[in-house]
C-alpha positions as CSV (number, residue, x, y, z in Angstrom):
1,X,221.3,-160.9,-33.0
2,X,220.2,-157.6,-31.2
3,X,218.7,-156.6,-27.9
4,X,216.0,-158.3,-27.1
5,X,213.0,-155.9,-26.0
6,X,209.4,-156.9,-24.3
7,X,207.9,-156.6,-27.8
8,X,210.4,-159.5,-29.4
9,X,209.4,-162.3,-27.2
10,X,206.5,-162.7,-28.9
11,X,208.1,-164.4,-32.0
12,X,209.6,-167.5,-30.7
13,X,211.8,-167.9,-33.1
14,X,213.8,-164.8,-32.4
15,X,213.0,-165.7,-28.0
16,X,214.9,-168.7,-28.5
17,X,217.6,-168.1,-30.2
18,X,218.7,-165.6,-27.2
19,X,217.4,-168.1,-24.5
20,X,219.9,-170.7,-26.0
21,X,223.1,-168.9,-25.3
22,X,221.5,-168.5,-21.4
23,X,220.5,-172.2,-21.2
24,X,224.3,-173.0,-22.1
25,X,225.7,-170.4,-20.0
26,X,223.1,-172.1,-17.2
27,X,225.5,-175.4,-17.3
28,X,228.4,-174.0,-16.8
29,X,227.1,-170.9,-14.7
30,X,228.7,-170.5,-10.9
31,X,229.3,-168.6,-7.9
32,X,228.9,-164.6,-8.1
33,X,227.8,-164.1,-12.1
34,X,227.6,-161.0,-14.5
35,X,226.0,-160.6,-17.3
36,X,227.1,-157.3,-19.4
37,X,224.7,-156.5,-21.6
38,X,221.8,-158.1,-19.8
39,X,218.8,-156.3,-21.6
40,X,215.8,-156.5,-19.9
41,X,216.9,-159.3,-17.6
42,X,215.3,-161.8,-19.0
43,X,218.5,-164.3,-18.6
44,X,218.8,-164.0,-15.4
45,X,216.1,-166.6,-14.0
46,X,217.8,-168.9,-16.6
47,X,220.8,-168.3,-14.9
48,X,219.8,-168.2,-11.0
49,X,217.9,-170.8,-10.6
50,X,220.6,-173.3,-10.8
51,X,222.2,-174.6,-7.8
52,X,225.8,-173.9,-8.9
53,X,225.2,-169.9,-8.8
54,X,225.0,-167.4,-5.6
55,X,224.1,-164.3,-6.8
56,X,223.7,-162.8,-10.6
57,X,224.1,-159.3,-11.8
58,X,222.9,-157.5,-14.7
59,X,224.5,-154.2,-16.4
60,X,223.4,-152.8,-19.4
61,X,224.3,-148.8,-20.2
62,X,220.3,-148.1,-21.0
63,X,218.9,-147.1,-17.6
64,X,215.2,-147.6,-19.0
65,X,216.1,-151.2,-19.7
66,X,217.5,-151.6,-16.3
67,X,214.3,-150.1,-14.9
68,X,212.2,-152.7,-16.6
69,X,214.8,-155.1,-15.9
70,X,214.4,-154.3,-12.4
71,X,210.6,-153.8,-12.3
72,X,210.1,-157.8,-14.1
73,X,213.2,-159.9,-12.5
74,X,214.6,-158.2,-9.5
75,X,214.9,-160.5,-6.1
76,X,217.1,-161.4,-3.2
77,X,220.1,-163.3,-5.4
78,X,219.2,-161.1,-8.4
79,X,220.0,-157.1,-9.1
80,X,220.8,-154.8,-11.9
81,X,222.5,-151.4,-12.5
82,X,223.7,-149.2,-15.5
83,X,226.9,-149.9,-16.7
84,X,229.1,-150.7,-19.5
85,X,231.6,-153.5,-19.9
86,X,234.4,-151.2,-20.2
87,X,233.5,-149.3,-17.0
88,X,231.7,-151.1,-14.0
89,X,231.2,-151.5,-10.7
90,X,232.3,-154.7,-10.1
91,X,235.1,-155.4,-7.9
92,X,238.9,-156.6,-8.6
93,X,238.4,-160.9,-8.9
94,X,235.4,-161.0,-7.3
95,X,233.5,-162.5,-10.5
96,X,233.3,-166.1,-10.5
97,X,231.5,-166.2,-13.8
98,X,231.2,-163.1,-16.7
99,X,228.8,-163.5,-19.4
100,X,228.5,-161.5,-22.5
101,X,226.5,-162.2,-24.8
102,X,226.9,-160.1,-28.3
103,X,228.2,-157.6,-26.6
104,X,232.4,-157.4,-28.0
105,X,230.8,-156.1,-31.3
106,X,229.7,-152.8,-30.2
107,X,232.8,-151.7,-28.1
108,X,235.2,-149.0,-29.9
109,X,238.0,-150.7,-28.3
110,X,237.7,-154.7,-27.6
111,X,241.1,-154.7,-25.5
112,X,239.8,-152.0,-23.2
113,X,236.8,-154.4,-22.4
114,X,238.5,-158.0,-22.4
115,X,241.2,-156.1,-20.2
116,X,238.4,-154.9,-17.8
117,X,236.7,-158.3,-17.4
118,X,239.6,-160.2,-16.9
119,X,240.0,-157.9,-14.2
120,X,237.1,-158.6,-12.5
121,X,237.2,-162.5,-13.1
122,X,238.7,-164.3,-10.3
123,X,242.1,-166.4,-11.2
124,X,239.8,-169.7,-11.7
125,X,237.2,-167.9,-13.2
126,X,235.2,-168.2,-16.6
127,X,234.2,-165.8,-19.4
128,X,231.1,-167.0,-21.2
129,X,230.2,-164.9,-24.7
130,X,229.4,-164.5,-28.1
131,X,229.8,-162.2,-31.1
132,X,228.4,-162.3,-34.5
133,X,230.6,-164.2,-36.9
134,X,232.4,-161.8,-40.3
135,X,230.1,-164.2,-42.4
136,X,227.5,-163.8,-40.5
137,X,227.6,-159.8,-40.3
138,X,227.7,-159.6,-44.3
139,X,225.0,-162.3,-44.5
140,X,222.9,-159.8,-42.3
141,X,223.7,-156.8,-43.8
142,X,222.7,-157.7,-47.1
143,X,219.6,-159.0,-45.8
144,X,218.5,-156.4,-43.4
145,X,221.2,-153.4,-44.4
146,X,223.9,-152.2,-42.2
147,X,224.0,-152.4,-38.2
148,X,225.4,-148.7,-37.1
149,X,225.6,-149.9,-33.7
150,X,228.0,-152.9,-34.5
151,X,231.6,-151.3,-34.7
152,X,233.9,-154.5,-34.6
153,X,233.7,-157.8,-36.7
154,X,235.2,-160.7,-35.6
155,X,236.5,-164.0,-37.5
156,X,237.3,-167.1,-35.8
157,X,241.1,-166.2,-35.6
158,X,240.4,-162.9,-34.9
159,X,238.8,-164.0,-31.5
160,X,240.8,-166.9,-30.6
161,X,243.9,-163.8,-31.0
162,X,242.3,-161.3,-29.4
163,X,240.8,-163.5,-26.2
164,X,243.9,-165.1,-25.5
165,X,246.1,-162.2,-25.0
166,X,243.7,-162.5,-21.7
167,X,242.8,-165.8,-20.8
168,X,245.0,-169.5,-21.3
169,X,242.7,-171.2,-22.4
170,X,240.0,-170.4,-25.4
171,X,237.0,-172.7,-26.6
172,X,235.4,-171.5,-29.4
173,X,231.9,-173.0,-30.7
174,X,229.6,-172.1,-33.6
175,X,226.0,-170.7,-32.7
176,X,223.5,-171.4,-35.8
177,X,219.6,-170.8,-35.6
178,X,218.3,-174.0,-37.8
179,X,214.6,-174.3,-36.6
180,X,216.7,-174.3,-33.2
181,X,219.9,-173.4,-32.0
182,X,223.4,-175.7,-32.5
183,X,226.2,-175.6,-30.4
184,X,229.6,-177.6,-31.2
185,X,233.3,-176.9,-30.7
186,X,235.1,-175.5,-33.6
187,X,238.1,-174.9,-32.0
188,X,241.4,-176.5,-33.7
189,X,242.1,-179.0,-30.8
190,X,238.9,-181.5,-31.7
191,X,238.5,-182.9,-34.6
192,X,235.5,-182.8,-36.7
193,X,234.5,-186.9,-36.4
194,X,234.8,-186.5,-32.5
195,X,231.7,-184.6,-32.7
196,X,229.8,-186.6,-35.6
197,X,229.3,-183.3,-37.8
198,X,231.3,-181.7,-40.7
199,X,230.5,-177.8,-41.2
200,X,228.6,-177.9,-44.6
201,X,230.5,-174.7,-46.0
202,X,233.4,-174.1,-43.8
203,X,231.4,-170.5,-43.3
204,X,229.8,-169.7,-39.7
205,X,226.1,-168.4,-40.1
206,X,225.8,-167.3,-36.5
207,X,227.7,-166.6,-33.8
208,X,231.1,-167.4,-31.8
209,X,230.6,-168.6,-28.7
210,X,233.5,-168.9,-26.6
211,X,234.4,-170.6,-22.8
212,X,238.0,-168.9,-21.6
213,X,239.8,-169.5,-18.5
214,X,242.0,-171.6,-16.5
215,X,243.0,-175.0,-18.3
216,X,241.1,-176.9,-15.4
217,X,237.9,-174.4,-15.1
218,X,237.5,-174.9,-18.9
219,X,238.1,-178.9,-18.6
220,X,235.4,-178.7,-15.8
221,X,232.7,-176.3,-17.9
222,X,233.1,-178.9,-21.2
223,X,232.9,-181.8,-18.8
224,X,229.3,-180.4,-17.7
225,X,228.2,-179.1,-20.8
226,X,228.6,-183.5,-21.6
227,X,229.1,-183.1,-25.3
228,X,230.9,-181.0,-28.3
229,X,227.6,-180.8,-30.1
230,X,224.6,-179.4,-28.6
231,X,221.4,-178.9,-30.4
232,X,218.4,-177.3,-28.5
233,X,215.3,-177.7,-30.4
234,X,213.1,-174.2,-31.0
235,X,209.8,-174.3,-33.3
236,X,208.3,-176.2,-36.0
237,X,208.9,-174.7,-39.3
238,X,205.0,-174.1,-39.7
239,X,205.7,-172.5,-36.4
240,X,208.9,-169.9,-38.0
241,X,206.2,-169.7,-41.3
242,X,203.5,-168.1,-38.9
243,X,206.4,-165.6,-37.6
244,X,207.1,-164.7,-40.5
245,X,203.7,-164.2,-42.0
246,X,202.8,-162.0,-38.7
247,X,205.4,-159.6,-39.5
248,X,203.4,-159.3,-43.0
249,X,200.3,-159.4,-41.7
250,X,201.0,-156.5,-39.2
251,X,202.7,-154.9,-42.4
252,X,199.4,-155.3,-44.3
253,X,197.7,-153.9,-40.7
254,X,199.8,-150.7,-41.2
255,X,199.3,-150.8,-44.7
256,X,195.4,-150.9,-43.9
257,X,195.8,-148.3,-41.5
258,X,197.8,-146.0,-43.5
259,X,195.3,-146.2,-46.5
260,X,192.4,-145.6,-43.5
261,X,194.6,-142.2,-42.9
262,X,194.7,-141.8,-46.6
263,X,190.9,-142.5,-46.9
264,X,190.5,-139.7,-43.9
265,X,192.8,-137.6,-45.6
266,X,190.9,-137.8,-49.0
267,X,187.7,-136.9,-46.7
268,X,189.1,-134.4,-45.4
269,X,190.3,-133.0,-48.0
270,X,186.6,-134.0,-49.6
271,X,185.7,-131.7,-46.7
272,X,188.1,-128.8,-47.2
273,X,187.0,-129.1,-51.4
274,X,183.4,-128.7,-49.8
275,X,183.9,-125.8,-47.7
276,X,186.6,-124.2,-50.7
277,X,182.9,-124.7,-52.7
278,X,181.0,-122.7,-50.2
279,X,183.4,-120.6,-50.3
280,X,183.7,-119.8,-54.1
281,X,180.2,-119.6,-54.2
282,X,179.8,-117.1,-51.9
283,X,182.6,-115.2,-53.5
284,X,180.5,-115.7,-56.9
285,X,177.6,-113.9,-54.7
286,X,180.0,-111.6,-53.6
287,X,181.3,-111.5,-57.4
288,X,177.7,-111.1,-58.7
289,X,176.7,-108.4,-55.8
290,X,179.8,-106.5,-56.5
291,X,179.1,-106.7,-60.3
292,X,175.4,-105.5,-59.5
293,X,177.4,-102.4,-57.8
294,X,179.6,-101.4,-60.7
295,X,176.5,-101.5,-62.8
296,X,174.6,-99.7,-60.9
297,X,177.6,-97.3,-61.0
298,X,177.7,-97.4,-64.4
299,X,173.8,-96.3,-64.3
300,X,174.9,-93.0,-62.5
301,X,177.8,-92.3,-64.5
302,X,175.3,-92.6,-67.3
303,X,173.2,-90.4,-65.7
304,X,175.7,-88.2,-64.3
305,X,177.4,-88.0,-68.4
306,X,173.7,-87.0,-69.6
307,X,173.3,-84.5,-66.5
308,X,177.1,-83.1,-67.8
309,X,175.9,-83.0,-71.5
310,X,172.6,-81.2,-70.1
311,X,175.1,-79.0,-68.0
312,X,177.4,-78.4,-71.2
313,X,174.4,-77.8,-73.5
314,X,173.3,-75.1,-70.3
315,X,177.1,-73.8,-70.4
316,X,177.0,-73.4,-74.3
317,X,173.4,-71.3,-73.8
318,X,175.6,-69.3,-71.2
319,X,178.1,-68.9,-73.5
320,X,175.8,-67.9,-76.2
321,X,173.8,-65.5,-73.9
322,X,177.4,-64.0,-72.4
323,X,178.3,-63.5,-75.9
324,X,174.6,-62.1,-76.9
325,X,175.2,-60.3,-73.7
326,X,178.5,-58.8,-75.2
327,X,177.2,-57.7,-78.6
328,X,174.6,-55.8,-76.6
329,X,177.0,-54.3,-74.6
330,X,179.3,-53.6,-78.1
331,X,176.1,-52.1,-79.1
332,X,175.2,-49.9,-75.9
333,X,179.1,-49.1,-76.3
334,X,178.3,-48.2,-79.8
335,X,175.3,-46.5,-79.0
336,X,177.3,-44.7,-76.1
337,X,180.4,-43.8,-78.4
338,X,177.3,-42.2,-80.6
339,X,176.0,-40.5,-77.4
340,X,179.4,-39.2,-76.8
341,X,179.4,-38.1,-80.2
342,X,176.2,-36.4,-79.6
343,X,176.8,-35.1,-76.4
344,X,179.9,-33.5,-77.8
345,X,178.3,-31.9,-80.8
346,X,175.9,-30.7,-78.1
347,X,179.0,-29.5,-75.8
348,X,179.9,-28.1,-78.8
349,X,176.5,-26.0,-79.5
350,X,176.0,-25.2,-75.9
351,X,179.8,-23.6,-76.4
352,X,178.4,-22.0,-79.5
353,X,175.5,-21.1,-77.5
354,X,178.5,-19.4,-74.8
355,X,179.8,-17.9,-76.9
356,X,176.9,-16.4,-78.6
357,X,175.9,-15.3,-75.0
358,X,178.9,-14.3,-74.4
359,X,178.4,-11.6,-77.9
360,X,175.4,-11.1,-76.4
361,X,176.8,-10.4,-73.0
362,X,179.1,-8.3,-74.2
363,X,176.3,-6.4,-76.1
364,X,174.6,-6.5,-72.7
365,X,177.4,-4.6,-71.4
366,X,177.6,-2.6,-74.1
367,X,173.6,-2.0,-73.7
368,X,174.4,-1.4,-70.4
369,X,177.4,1.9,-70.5
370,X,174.9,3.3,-73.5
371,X,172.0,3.3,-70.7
372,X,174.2,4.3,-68.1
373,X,175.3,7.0,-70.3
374,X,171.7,8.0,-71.1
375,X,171.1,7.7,-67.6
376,X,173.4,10.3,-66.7
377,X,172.0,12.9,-69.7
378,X,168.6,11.6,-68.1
379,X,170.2,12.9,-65.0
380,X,171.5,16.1,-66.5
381,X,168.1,16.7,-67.7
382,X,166.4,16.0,-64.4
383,X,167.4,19.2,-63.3
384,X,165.0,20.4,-65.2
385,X,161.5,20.0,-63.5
386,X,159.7,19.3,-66.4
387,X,162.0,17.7,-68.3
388,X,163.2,15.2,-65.2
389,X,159.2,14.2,-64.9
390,X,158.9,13.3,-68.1
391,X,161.7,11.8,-68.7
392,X,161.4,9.1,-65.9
393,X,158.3,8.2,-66.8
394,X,159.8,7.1,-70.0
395,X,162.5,5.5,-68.8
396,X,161.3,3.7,-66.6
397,X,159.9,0.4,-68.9
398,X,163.2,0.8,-70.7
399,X,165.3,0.1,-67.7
400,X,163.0,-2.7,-66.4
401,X,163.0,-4.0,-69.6
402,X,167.0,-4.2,-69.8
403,X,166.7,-5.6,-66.5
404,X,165.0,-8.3,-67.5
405,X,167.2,-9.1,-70.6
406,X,170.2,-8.7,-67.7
407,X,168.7,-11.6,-65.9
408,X,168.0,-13.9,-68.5
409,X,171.5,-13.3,-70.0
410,X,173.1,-14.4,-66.1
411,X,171.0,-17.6,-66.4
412,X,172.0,-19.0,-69.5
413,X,175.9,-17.9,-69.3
414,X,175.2,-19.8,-66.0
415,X,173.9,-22.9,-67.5
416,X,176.2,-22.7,-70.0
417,X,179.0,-23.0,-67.7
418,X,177.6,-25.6,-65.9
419,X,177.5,-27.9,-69.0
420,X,180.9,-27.1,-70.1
421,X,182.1,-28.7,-66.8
């Protein structure tokens, strides 16, 4: 048995089987009580409502379960505050009655805590709890799987050792959820025909439940609980079958809901396929706009190849007019070559020519001292009247004659020079 929160009371079963241990503690219950443990409070009207009690205090170490403790069960004779068994703030025997109700289980150190409460417990006063039996921790953790919060387990000896290092007297009782909760003394000082049943396995399916204290305050709390054996009656088993089929049927709920988030998620994903479709075929327009493109490219590289091979065919009639270009020049060089050719045996007449001027010249020259030397016999002659008139007359065509030839002879050596430069 665990903490009992808002959301447990609605299956009775599992309401009742808490609210037992309360409506025993309720018989026995007096003066100033604490409960450790409390939970959300929910013992304590059990608890102060009967005549016997004063005041009642809950602790539990969760604050929010104190706060809703508070909030739902709070009044004059009742109050809560966080705290822990080990470590409250209750005052040196000023407890009349502690309660405790599964609570030994989760402490690291059980001594620490029974050391604690017998503190607080006044000399006459009475400890009221319960832990989960051994038998009943492995029954529970093969059925539901292990408890982490549980740190102690307890057999019957086990407890009866432990408590009574504290208290002088220890009553310890079996707590067993049949359709109800049974409560009888299992302790060694009653034997089993006093109280009209025989355990069926020797084995405790539930809890201990034990009453400690002074010899007389425990005489008194057995005296007003009126019997060993107490049964208190919970649900009809078609009641426990409806409990148990809710928990299914709010499994099949959040089954129904999870395949509702599936069938969302499928949609969703429907969706997301849908819009991943879009997408793909816009990319195949993309695909198909782009492939239009590289066609289109491959049109003017086509073009562009046939505009090269037009170009090369334009290069190679260049190339064949450079080269028709260069045979003409060979020829003109030819044709030059030959006009140098010609030109020389022309340098080489017009030398001729020189030089045949030159013999000519010379025979100018020649020409020349034999009329300058008939000149001068002309002149010797001339002193003779007769002789000088007839002579110049004659000579006169001669020596304009030779002054002619003089002239012509100049030109040509002139010319002739000029061409040999």
């Amino acid at each position: 048995m665990e903490r009992v929160e808002n959301i447990h009371f609605g299956s009775a079963s599992l309401r009742d089987e808490h609210v037992h241990r309360y409506e025993l503690a309720a018989r026995v219950a007096r003066g100033h009580v604490v409960d450790c443990a409390c939970g959300i409070g929910y013992g304590s009207e059990i608890i102060a409502k009967q005549s016997s009690v004063e005041s009642y205090l809950g602790i539990d170490p969760s604050k929010e379960t104190i706060d809703t403790a508070i909030k739902n069960y709070s009044s004059e004779n009742i109050r809560f505050e966080c705290g822990k068994i080990e470590r409250n703030k209750c005052d040196k025997s000023s407890v009349d009655t502690f309660l405790m109700f599964e609570t030994l289980e989760h402490t690291e150190d059980p001594n620490v805590a029974l050391a604690n409460v017998r503190a607080c417990l006044k000399l006459d006063g009475l400890l009221v709890g319960s832990v989960p039996s051994a038998e009943y921790e492995a029954l529970c953790e093969s059925t539901y799987g292990a408890n982490p919060f549980h740190l102690q387990r307890f057999t019957k000896e086990k407890i009866i050792e432990l408590i009574s290092q504290y208290f002088s007297v220890v009553r310890v009782f079996s707590v067993e959820f049949i359709l109800g909760s049974l409560i009888q003394c299992i302790d060694e000082c009653v034997d089993s025909t006093e109280i009209g049943y025989k355990a069926r396995y020797g084995d405790i399916d539930g809890s201990i439940l034990f009453i400690a204290g002074s010899e007389d305050s425990v005489k008194q709390a057995i005296i007003k609980i009126g019997a060993l054996r107490k049964f208190w009656p919970s649900i009809p088993k078609v009641i426990l079958d409806r409990d148990e089929v809710a928990p299914l049927r709010a499994t099949m709920q959040s089954m129904e809901a999870l395949v509702r988030g599936r069938d969302e998620a499928i949609a969703e994903q429907g969706r997301m396929l849908e819009e991943r479709w879009l997408t793909m075929q816009s990319m195949e327009a993309l695909i198909r706009g782009r492939d239009e493109a590289i066609a289109e490219q491959e049109r003017m590289l086509e073009e562009r190849w046939l505009t090269m091979q037009s170009m090369e065919a334009l290069v190679r009639g260049r190339d064949e007019a450079i080269a028709e270009q260069e045979r003409m020049l060979e020829e003109r060089w030819l044709t030059m070559q030959s006009m140098e050719a010609l030109v020389r045996g022309r340098d080489e007449a017009i030398a001729e020519q020189g030089r045949m001027l030159e013999e000519r010249w010379l025979t100018m020259q020649s020409m020349e001292v034999m009329i300058r030397e008939r000149d001068e016999t002309i002149n010797d002659l001339q002193q003779l009247p007769a002789v000088h008139s007839i002579c110049q007359k004659k000579a006169e065509p001669a020596r304009a004659l030779f002054s002619a030839l003089k002239a012509l002879l100049r030109h040509r050596v002139s010319e002739s020079n000029g061409k040999r430069r």
